[in-house]
N, C-alpha and C positions, 0 to 999 in steps of 0.2 A: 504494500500500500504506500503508495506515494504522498507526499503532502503536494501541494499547488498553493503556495504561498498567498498567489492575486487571488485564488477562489477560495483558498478552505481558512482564512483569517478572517473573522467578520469581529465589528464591533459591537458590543450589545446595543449600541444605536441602531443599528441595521437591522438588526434581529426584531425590534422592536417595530421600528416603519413595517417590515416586510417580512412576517414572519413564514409565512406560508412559503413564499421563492425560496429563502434559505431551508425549511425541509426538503422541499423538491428536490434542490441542489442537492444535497447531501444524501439523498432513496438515491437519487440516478447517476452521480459519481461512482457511490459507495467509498466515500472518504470518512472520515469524520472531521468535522466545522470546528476548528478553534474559536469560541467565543473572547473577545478582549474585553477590558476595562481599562480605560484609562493606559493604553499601549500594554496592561500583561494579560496575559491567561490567564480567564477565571473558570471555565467550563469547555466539556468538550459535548458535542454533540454529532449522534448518528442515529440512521433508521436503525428501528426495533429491530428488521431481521439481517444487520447487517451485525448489530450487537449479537442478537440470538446467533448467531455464525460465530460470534467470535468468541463468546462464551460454549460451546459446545465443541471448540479446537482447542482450545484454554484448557476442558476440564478432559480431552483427550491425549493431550500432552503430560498430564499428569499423572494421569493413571497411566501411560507407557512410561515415564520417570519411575512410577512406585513398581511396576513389573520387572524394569531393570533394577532397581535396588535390592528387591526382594533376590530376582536372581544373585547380583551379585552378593548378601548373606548367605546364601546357602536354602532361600525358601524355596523353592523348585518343587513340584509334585509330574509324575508322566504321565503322558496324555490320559493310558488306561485307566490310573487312579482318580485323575477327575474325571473321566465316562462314570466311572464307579462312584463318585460324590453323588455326581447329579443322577444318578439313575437312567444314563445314556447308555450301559454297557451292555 
């Protein structure tokens, strides 16, 4: 994901006149909106399902982190043992 400085920087002025264009912009980029204040970042903003995207690769990168860690302890079970957990075997 890229940022585009001239499009994904708004200041909550902006947001304020025209708040509908900056969602729009931001569903059909798929960036997410740097809100400013005063020249800083105070908020970011993105569509719901660009969030729900990025929340569901978030929470799938972690669980491949806890699978590799667990492998690397020594937690490891083989395939047939879990066919055998779950009553797949």
């Amino acid at each position: 994901m890229n940022v585009k400085f001239s499009e994904d920087v708004i200041p909550l002025a902006d947001l304020k006149v025209n708040p509908g264009r900056v969602v729009r912009n931001a569903a059909k980029a798929h960036r997410p909106v740097l809100l400013t204040s005063r020249g800083r970042g105070v908020a970011v903003m993105q569509s719901v399902s660009d969030y729900e995207q990025a929340a569901e690769e978030r929470a799938f990168m972690r669980a491949v982190v806890a699978g590799l860690a667990d492998l690397d302890a020594g937690r490891a079970i083989s395939l047939a043992q879990a066919k055998a957990r779950f009553g797949l075997a």
